[in-house]
N, C-alpha and C positions, 0 to 999 in steps of 0.2 A: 666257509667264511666268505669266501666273493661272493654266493649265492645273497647272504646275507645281508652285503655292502651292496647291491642289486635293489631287493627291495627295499632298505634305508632310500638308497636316493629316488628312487623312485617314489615312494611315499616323499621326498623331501620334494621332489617337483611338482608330487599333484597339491602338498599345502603354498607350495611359494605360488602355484596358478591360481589357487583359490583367493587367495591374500590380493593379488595381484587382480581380479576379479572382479572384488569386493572393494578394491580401492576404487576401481573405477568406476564400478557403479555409486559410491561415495560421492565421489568428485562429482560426478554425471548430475546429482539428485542436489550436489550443493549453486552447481552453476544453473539449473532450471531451478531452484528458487529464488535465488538472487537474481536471474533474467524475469521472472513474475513480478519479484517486490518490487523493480525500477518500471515493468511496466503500468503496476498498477499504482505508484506513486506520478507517474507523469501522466495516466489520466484522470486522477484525481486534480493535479497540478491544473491540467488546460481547462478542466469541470471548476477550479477557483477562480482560474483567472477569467472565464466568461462570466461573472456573477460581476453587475453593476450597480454600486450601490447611490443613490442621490436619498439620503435622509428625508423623509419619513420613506421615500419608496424604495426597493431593489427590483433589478430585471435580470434575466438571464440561469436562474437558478431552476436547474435540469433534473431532479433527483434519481432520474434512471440512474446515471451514471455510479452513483452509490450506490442506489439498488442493486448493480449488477455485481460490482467488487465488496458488498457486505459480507460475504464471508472469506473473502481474502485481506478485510482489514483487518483480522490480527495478527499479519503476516508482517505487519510497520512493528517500529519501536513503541511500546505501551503509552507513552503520553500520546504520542501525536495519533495512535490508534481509539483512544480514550477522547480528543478532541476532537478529532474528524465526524466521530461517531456523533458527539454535543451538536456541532456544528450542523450536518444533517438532520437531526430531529429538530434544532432551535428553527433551523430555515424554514423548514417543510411545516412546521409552528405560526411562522412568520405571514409566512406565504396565506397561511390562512387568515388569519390578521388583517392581511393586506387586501382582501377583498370586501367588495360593497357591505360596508357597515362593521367592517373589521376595525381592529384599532392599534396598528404594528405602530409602533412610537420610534421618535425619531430618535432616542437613546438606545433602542432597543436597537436598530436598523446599524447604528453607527457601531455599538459594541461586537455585531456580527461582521462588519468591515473590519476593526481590529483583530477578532479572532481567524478572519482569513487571512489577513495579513501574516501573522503569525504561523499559520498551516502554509503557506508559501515556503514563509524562510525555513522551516521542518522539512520538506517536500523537498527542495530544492538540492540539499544534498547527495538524495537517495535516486531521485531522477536522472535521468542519461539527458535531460536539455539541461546542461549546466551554463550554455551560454544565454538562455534568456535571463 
């Protein structure tokens, strides 16, 4: 019978270390994704705010910067991963527009100032600069 209460706990240590384990590496894989999604939400964030808009024209609009986090944007909350993603291709659209004999309209220029505005106020949560 002791023999038996022996390997009981025994087998009950090696599952509580396992558990115990598995927790951590849990926790470990929760907190490097949530330290990703604030990194890649505040450089999207600094990549909006350099984007200057003067109607019919914009300046500043970098698109590596998307480039580089495209496949970590669906790591955001689905709208603002769904609008980021708009906003990207409409700019990079724009941008073409905007060049000799392009025709980016000044409705068109301003509606993309809205929509960044808006990708701000989404961003701004999820980012670790809460004080700008």
């Amino acid at each position: 019978m002791a023999e038996y209460l022996a390997q009981l706990t025994e087998m009950l240590l090696v599952l509580l270390g396992a558990v115990v384990a598995f927790g951590g590496q849990f926790a470990f894989h929760r907190w490097r994704s949530a330290h990703r999604l604030r990194e890649i939400a505040l450089a999207l964030e600094e990549e909006l705010r350099g984007t200057a808009f003067r109607p019919p024209h914009f300046s500043g609009f970098h698109d590596e910067a998307f480039s580089t986090f495209l496949a970590d944007i669906p790591m955001l909350p689905h709208e603002t991963a769904r609008r980021i993603l708009r906003y990207y291709f409409r700019m990079r659209y724009l941008r073409h527009q905007q060049m000799p004999g392009g025709d980016a309209t000044e409705d068109s220029v301003a509606e993309m100032e809205t929509i960044r505005n808006q990708l701000l106020g989404e961003l701004k949560p999820i980012s670790p600069s809460s004080s700008r």
